[in-house]
N, C-alpha and C positions, 0 to 999 in steps of 0.2 A: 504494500500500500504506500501513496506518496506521502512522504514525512513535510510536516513544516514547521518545525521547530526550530529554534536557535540552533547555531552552531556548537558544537559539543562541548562549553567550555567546562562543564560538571563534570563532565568523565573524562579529563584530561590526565587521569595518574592510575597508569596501571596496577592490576592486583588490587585495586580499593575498593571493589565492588562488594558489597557489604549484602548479607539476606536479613532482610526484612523480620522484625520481632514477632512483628503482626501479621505477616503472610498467612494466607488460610493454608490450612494441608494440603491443599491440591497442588501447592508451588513447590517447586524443588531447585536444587539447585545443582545446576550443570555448570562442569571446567571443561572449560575451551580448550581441547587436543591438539587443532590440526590446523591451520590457513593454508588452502590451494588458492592460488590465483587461477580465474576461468578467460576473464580479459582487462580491457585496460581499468574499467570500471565495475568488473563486479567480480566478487570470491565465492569462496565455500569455506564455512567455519564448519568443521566437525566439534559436537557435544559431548562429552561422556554425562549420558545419565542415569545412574546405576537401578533408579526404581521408575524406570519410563513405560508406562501401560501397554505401548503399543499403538500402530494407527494403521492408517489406510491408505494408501497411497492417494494424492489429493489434501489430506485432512493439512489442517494450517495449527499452529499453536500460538500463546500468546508467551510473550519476553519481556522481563524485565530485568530494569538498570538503578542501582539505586546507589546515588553518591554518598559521600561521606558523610555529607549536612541532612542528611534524610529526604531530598528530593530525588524522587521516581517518575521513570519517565519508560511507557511500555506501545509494545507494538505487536501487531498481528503478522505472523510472517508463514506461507508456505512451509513444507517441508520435504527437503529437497530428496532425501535418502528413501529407499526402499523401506518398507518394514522387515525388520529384521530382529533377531533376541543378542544382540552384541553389548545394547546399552549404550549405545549412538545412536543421533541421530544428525543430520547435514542440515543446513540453513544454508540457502545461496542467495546474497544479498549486492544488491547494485548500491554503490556509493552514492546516494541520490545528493545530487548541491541543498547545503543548512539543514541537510539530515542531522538530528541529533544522535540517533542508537544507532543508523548506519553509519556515520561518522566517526561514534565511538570504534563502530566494529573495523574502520577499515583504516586508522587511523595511528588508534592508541591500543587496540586489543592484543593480545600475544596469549599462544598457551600457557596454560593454568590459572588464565584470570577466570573469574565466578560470574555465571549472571544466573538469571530466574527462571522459570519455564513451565505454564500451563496448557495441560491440553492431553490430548490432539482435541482437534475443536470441530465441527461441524462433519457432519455427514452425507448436505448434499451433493458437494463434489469429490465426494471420494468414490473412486473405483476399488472394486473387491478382484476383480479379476475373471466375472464373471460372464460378459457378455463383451461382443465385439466394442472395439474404441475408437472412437475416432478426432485426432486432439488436433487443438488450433491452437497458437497460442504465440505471443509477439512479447519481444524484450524477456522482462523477467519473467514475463505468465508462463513461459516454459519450465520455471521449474517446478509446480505443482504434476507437469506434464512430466518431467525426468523421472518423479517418484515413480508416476506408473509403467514409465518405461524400464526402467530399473526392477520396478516386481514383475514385472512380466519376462524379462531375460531371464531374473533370480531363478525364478518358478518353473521355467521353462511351459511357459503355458500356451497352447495349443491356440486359442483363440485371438481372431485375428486383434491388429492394432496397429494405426499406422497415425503419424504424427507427421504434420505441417507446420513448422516453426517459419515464423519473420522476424529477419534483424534487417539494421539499417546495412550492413557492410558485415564480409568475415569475419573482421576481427572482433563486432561484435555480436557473434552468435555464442550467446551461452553454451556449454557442453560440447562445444562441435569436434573435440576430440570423440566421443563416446558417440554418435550418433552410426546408425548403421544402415541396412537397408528400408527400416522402417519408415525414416524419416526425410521427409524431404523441405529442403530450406529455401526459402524464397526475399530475394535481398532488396529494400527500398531503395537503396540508395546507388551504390555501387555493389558488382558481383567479379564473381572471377569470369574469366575469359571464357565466353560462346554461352556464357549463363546471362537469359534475359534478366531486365533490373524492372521492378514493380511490385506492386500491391500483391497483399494474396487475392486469388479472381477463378468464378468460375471454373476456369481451364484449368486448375490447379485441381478441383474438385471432381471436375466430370470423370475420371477413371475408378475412382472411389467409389463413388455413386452409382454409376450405370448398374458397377454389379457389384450386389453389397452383398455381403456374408449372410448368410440362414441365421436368421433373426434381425435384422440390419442394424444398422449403427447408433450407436450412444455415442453424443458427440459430445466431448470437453473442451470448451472456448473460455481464455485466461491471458487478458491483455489488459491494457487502457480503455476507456470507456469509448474512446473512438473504435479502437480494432473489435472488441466485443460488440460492438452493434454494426459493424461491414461482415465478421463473420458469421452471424447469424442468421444475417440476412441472406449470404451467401447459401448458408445450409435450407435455408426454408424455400431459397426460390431453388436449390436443385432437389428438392423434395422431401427432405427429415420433416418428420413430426415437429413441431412445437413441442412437446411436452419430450423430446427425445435429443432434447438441446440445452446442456448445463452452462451454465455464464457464470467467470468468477471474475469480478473487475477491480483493479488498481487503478485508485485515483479518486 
């Protein structure tokens, strides 16, 4: 979701991340393992959280940050990693400009600092792994989509799944190391050479659609409030259900 909070000047001193007296039980507290850089503006913070219930691919949780003077400041964020029993989980967060928690995180955070963590949270857009998928998704909305792509390689599971990602340019497509046959990427801006540059459209859809899998497609759409309503559209005028069209939006 987009932050607009002041610049991070509270969480400016590593390891001072402080758990809360008053958190309800449901908070826990997760130390930050792991920072991969994915591109120039967004990473991947791996969690250890050793009593983590478990989610869904899709499900989001909420974070918090709490400075030294007792000012909290939380966010709703995807989650990026498969479900798995390791007691990790991944956040992949874009450095968004006077973000405050993503600021914190991509700025001043280092392993073993401490933050908060509730959840997993919602259940409309989780996928179980149950029926065909079909995901859209631009900028960061892809990594709700990674989670399911990830339990579905995990699982090795049978059922189809294929994902459509928009970045503005290569360098920034989330994940494009890990992406494989499933997915196909389509660049706004600039693309690599003999690859058309545009919008997702139609023609991007029509091979998907013509011939959908036996039971047809559940579609996951997870971008900005512009790209969530060009994709949706796009799914309803090539023939998905309405009610067989999930929208998660940032912003």
């Amino acid at each position: 979701m987009t932050e607009t909070f002041a610049p991070p000047t509270r969480f400016a001193v590593p390891g001072r991340i402080a758990v809360s007296e008053q958190a309800a039980t449901r908070w826990q507290t997760a130390t930050l393992t792991e920072i991969r850089r994915e591109t120039p503006h967004a990473a991947t913070f791996r969690l250890a959280v050793p009593a983590w219930p478990g989610h869904l691919p899709g499900q989001h949780l909420t974070l918090r940050l709490t400075a030294p003077d007792g000012y909290t400041a939380q966010r709703h964020y995807s989650i990026a990693s498969a479900p798995d029993d390791s007691g990790h989980i991944e956040l992949t967060l874009d450095h968004v400009e006077g973000g405050e928690v993503s600021g914190w995180f991509h700025t001043v955070a280092r392993p073993g600092d401490r933050v908060e963590v509730r959840g997993p949270l919602s259940g409309f857009f989780a996928w179980p792994g149950d029926r065909p998928a079909l995901l859209l998704g631009a900028g960061s909305g892809v990594v709700p989509l990674m989670s399911m792509v990830r339990h579905h390689r995990a699982r090795q599971l049978a059922v189809p799944l294929r994902l459509l990602v928009s970045a503005r340019s290569p360098e920034e497509l989330i994940f494009a190391r890990e992406f494989g046959p499933e997915t196909t990427p389509v660049f706004t801006r600039r693309a690599p050479g003999g690859v058309p540059v545009g919008r997702l459209s139609a023609a991007h859809l029509a091979p998907l659609v013509a011939r959908p899998p036996a039971g047809g497609w559940e579609a996951y759409v997870c971008g900005s409030n512009g790209f969530a309503e060009h994709a949706s559209r796009l799914l309803v005028a090539a023939g998905l259900p309405v009610d067989r069209i999930r929208i998660e939006r940032f912003g």
